[in-house]
DOROLUM-40182 format. One line per 10 residues: their letters; for each residue x, y, z of N, C-alpha, C. Coordinates in steps of 0.2 Angstrom, whole numbers, plus 5000, padded with zeros to 4 digits. Layout:
N
A	X:Y:Z:X:Y:Z:X:Y:Z  ...
END
This chain:
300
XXXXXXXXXX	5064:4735:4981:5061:4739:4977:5057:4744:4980  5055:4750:4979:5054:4757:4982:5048:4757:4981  5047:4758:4974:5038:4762:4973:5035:4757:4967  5032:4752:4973:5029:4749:4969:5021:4749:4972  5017:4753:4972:5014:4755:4976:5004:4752:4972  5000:4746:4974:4996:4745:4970:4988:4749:4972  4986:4751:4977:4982:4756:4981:4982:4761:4980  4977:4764:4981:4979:4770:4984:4979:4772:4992  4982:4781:4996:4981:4777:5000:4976:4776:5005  4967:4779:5003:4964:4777:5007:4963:4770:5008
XXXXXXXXXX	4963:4768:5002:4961:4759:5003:4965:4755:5008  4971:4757:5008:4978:4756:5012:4976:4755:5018  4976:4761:5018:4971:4763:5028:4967:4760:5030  4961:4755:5026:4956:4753:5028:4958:4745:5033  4964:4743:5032:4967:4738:5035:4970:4741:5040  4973:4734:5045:4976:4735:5051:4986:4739:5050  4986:4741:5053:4995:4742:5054:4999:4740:5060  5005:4743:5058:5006:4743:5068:5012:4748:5069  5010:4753:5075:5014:4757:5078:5019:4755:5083  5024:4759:5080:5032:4755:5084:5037:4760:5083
XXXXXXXXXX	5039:4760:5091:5047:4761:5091:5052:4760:5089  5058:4760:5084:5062:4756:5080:5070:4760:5084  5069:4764:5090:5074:4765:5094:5081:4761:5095  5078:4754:5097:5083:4751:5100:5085:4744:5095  5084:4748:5089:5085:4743:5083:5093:4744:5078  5095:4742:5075:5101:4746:5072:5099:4748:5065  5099:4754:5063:5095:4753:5054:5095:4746:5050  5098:4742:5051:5097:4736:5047:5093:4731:5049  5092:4730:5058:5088:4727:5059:5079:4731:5059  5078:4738:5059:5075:4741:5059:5073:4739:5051
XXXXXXXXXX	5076:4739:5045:5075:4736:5040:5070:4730:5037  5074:4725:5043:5073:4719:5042:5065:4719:5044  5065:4721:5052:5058:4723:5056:5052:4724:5050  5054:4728:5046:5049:4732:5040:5048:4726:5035  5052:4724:5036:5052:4721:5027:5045:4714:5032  5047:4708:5038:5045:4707:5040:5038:4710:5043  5035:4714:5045:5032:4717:5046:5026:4717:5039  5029:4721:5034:5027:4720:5027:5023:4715:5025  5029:4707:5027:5027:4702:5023:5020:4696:5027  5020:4699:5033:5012:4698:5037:5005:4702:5034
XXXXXXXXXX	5007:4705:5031:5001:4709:5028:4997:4714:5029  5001:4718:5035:5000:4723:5040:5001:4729:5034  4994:4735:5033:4997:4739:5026:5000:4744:5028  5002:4746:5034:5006:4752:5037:5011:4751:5044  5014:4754:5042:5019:4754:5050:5020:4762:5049  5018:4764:5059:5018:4767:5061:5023:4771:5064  5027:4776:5064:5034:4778:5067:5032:4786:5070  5037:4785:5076:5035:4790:5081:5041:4796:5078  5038:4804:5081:5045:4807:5082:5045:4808:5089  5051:4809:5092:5054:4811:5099:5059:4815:5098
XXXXXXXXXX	5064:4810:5105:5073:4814:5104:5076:4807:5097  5074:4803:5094:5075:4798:5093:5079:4798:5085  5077:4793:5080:5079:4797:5073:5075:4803:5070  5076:4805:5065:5071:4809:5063:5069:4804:5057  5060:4805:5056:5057:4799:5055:5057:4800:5050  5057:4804:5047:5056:4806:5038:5063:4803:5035  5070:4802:5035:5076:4800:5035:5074:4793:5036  5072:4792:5041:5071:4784:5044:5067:4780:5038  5062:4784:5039:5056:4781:5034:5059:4778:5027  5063:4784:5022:5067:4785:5016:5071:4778:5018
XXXXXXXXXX	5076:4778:5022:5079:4769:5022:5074:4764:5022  5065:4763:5027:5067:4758:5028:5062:4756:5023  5059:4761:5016:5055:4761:5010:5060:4755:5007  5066:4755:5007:5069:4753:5003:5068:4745:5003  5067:4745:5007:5067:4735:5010:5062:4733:5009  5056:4738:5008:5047:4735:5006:5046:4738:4999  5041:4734:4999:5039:4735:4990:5031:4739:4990  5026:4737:4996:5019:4739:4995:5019:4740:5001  5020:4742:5008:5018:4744:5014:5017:4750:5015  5011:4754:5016:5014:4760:5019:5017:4765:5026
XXXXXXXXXX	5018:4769:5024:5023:4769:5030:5021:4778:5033  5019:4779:5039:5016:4785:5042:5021:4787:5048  5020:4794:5048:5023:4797:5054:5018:4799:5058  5018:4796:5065:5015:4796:5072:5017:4800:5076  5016:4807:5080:5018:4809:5071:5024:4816:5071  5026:4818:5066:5030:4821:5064:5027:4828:5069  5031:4830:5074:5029:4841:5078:5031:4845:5074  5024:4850:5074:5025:4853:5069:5028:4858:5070  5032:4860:5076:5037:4865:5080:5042:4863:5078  5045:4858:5075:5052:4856:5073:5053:4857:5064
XXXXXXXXXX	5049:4859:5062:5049:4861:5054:5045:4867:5051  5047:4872:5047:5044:4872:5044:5038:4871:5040  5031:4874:5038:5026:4871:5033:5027:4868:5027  5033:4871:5025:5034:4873:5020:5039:4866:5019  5043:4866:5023:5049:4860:5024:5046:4853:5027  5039:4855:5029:5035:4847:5031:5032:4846:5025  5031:4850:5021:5027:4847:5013:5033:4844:5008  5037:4846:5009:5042:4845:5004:5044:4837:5006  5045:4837:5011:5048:4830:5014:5041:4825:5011  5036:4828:5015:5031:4823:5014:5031:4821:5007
XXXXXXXXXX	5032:4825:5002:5029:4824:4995:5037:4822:4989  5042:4822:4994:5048:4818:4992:5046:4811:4993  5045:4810:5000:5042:4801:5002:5039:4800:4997  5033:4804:4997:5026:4802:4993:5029:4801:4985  5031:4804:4982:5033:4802:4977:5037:4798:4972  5044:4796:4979:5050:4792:4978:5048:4786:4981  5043:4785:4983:5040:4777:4984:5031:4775:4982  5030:4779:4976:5024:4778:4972:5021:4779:4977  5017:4784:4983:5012:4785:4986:5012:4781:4991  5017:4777:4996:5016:4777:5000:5017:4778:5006
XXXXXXXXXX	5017:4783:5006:5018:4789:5014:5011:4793:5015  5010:4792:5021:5004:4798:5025:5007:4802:5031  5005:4808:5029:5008:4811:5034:5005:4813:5040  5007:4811:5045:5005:4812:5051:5007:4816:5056  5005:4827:5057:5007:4828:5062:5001:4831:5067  5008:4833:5070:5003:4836:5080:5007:4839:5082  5004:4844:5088:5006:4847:5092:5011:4847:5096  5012:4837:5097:5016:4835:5103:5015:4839:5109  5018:4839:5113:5014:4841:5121:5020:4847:5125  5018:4852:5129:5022:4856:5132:5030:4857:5134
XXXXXXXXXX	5028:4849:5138:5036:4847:5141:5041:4846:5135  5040:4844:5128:5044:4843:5123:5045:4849:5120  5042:4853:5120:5040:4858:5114:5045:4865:5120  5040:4866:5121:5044:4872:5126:5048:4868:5133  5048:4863:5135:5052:4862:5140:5061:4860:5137  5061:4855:5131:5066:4854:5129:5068:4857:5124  5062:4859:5120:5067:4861:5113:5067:4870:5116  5062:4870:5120:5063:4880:5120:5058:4885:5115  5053:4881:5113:5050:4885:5108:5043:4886:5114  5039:4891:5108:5035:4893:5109:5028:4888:5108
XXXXXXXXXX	5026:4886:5114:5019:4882:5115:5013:4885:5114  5012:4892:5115:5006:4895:5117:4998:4893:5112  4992:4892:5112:4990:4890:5106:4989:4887:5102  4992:4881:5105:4993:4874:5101:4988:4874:5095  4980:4874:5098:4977:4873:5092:4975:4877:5086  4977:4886:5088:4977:4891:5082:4984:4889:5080  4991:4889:5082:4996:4886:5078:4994:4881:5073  4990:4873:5076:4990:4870:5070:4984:4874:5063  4980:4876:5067:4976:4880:5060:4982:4884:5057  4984:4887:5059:4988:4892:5055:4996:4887:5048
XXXXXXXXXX	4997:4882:5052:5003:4878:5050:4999:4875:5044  4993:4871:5045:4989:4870:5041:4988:4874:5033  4987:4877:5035:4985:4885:5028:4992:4888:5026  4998:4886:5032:5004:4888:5028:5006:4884:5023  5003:4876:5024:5008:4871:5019:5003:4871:5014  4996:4873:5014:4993:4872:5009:4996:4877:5005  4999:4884:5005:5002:4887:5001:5008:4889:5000  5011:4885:5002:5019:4883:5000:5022:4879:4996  5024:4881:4989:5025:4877:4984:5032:4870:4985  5029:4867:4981:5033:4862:4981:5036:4860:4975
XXXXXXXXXX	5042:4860:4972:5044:4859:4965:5046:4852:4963  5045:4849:4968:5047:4839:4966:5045:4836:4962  5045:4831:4958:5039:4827:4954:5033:4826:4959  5025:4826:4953:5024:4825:4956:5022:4818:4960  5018:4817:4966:5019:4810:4968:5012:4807:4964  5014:4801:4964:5005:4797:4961:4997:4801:4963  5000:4803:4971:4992:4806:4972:4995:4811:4978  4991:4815:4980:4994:4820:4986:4994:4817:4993  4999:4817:4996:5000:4812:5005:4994:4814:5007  4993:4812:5012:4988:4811:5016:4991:4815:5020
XXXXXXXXXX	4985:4819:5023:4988:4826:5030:4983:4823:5038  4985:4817:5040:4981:4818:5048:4983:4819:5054  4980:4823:5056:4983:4825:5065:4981:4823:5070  4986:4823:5073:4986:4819:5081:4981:4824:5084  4974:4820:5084:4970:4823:5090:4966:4821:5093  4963:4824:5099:4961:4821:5106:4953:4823:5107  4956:4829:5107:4948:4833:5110:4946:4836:5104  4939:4839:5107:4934:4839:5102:4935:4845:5097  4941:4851:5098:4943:4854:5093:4947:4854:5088  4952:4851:5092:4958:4847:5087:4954:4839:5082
XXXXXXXXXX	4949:4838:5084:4944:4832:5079:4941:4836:5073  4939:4841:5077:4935:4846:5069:4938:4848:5069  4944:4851:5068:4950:4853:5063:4953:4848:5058  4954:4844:5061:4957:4836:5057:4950:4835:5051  4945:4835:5054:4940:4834:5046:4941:4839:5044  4940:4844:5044:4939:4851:5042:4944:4855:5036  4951:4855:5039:4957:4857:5037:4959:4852:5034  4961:4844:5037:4965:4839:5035:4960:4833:5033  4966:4828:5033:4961:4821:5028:4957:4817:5034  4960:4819:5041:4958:4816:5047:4963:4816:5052
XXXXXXXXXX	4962:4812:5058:4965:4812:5063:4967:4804:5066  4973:4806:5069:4976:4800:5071:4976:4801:5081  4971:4797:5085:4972:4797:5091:4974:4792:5091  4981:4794:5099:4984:4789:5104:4981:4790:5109  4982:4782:5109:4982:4779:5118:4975:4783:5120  4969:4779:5116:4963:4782:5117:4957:4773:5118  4952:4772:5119:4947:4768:5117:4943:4768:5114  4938:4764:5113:4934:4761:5108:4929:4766:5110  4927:4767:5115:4921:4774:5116:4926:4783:5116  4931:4781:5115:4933:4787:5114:4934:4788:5105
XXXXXXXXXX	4934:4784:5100:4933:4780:5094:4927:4783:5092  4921:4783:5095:4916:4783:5092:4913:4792:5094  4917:4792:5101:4916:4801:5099:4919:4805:5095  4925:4802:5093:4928:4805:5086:4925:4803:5080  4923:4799:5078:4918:4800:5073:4911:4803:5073  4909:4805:5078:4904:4807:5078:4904:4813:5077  4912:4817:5079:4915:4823:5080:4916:4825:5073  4920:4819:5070:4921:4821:5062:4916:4823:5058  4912:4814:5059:4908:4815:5053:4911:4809:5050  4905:4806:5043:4907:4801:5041:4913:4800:5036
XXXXXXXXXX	4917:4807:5033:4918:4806:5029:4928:4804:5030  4929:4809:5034:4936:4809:5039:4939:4802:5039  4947:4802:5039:4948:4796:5039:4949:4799:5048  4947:4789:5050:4951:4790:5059:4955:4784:5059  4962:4784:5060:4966:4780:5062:4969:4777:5068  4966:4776:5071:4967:4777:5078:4973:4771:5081  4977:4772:5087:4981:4767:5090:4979:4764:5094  4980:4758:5093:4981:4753:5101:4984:4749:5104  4986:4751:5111:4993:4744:5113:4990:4740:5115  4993:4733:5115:4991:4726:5115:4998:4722:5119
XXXXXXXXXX	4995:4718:5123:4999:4715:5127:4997:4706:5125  5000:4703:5124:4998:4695:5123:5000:4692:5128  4996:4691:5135:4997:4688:5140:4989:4687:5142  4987:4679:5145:4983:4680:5150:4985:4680:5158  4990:4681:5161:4994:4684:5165:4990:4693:5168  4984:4693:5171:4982:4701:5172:4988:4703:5176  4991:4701:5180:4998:4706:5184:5001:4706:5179  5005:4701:5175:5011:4704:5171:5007:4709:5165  5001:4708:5165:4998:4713:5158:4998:4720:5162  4996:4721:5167:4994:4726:5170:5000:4731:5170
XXXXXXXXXX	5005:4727:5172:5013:4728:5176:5016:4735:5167  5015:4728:5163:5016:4732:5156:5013:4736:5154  5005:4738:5157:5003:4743:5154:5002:4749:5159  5005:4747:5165:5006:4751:5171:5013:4755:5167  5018:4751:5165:5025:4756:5163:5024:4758:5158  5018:4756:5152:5017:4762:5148:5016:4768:5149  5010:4767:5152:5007:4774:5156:5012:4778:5159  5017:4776:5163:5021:4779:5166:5024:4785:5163  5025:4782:5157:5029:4786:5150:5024:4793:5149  5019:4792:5150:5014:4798:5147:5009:4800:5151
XXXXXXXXXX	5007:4798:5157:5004:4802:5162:5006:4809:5163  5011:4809:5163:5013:4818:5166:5013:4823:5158  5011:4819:5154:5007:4825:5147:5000:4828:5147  4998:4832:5148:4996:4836:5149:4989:4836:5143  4991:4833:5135:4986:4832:5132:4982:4825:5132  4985:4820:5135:4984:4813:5137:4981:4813:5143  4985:4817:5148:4980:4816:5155:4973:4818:5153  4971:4823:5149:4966:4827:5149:4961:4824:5146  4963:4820:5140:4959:4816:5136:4956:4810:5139  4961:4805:5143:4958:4802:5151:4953:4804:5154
XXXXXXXXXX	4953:4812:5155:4949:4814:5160:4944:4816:5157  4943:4818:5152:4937:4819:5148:4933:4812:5146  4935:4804:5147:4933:4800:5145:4930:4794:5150  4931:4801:5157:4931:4796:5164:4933:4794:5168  4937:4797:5167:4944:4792:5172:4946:4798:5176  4948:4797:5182:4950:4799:5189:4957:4801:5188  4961:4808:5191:4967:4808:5193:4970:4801:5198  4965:4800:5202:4967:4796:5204:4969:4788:5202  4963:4788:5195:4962:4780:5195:4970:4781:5188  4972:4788:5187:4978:4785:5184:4983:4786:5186
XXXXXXXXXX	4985:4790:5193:4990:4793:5196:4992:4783:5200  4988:4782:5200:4989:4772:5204:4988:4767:5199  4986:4770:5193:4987:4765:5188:4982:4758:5191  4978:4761:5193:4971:4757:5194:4967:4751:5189  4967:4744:5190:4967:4740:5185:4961:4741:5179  4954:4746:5185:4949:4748:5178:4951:4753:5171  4958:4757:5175:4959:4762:5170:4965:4757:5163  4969:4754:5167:4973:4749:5162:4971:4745:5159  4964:4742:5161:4961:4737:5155:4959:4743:5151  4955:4749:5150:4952:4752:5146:4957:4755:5143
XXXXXXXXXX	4963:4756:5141:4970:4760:5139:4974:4755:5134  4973:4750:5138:4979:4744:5136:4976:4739:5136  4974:4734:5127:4972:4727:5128:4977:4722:5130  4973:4718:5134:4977:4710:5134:4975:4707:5135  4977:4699:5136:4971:4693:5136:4974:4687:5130  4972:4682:5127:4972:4679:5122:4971:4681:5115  4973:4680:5110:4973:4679:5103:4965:4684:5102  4960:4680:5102:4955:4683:5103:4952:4691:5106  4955:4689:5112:4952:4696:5116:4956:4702:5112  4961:4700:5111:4965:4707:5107:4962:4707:5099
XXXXXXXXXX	4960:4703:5098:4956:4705:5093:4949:4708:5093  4946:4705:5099:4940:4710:5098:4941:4717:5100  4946:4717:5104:4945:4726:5103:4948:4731:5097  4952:4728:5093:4954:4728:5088:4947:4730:5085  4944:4724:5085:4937:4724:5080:4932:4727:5083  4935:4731:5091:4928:4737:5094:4930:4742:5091  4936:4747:5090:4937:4749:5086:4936:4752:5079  4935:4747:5076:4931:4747:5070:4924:4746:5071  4922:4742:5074:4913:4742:5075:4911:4754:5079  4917:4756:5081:4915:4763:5083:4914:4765:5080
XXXXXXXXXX	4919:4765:5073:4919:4770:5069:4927:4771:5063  4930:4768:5066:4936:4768:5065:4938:4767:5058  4942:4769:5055:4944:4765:5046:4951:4760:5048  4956:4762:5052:4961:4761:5052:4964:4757:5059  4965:4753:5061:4968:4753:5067:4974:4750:5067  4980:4754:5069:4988:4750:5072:4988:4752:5078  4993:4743:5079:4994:4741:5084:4998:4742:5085  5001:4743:5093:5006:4745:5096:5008:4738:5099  5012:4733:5099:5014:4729:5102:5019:4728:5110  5016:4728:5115:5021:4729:5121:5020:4723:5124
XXXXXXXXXX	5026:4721:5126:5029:4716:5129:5028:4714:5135  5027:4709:5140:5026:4709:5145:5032:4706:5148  5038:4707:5145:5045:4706:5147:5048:4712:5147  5044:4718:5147:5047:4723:5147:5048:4727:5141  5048:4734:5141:5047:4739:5137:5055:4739:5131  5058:4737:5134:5063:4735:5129:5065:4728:5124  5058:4727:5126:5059:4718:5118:5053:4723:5114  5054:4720:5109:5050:4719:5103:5046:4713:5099  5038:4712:5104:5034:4707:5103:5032:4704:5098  5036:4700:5093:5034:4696:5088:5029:4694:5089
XXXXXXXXXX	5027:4689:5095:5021:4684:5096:5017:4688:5094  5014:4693:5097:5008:4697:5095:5007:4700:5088  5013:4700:5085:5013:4705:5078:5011:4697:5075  5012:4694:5074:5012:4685:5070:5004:4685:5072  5004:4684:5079:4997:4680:5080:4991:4684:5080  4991:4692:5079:4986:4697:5075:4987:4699:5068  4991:4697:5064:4993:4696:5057:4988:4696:5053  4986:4701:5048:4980:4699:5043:4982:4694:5040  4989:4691:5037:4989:4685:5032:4989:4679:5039  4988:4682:5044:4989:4674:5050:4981:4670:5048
END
């Protein structure tokens, strides 16, 4: 069933989700993931764009195998569409699954934007102002959807935060902490949604946790918006160039059932409305951690 939708979506957002790469999935098990996912009582799954599917396509299959979850892009670059063609997609989701899409984009970062695609980076955050004001005035002829999606963007620093209250419904930061949480709401204001992510490791094992949030890191050190946001919140070229254990406990939860939930629940004690989880494995970047989706489960 598609659009059985009984919330709306800020209410949605007020519970946990979880953010994930459905890459090395096949679209039916990617399906399955969702519908499962769903039936834990987690009210959103999180999907990235890269070089990977396009997420907006992805989403549309895997709406079909849930009935009430919603479903966000983590998030959609806005170099890869027009405003005009990002509202329309958004507001096709939105209204062929009864409101449950929020849109999430950003910037994305240099190396992707201008290294791979070849476009123009200059300005990242007069680009999103301006992309902003284009999709507000670009018509859309679709039905309409139950309610208008939701617009949050990927941000870090403290312009791209007052842009997100300001222009948009809010902002969604990656791979940030619970003091970094709370200067985002200070930033916004009470009124903003903040959804923020966090990766989780279910190991009391500190090497094998460390190891897996070591190879996370590795992924995104050399981003240029991510290093910088580290370094605004404290942290050393150094202490992340060596992947230093004080910089990977504050990046990456892990620990027991518990521990991973209090940070979880630091998170929300900052300021937060929304948190998903990112699930990483300590067998390695290429499994997909049930244990930790089940044992941080709102119906667990």
């Amino acid at each position: 069933m598609l659009n059985c939708k009984p919330m709306g979506a800020r209410e949605n957002l007020t519970t946990t989700g979880v953010w994930s790469f459905t890459e090395r999935m096949s679209a039916g098990e990617a399906a399955e993931a969702a519908a499962r996912v769903e039936s834990l009582g987690y009210s959103t799954l999180w999907l990235p764009e890269t070089t990977g599917r396009d997420p907006f396509a992805h989403i549309a299959h895997l709406m079909h195998s849930t009935s009430t979850m919603m479903f966000a892009t983590g998030i959609a670059n806005i170099f890869h569409r027009h405003p005009g063609v990002m509202k329309q997609a958004a507001h096709t989701l939105a209204e062929q699954s009864g409101g449950r899409f929020v849109l999430g984009i950003g910037v994305s970062h240099a190396p992707l934007v201008a290294g791979l695609r070849r476009l123009d980076y200059s300005k990242p955050l007069t680009q999103m102002r301006q992309y902003l004001d284009a999709m507000k005035q670009s018509p859309v002829t679709v039905p309409e959807p139950p309610e208008e999606p939701l617009v949050l963007l990927a941000a870090l620093g403290p312009k791209m935060l007052k842009l997100s209250a300001e222009e948009a419904d809010g902002a969604h930061p990656y791979w940030t902490t619970p003091e970094h949480t709370e200067q985002a709401r200070a930033a916004m204001g009470p009124d903003a949604l903040l959804c923020v992510e966090q990766k989780v490791v279910l190991t009391t094992d500190a090497e094998a946790a460390r190891s897996a949030g070591a190879t996370q890191v590795e992924r995104y050190a050399s981003l240029p918006n991510y290093r910088n946001n580290w370094l605004r919140l404290g942290f050393t070229d150094h202490q992340i160039d060596d992947r230093e254990p004080a910089f990977i406990d504050a990046v990456v939860a892990w620990g027991d059932e518990d521990r991973l939930r209090e940070r979880v629940d630091a998170h929300y004690r900052a300021g937060a409305d929304h948190v998903c989880i990112q699930p990483v494995s300590p067998q390695g970047p290429a499994q997909f951690d049930w244990d930790v989706i089940e044992r941080l489960a709102p119906n667990g």
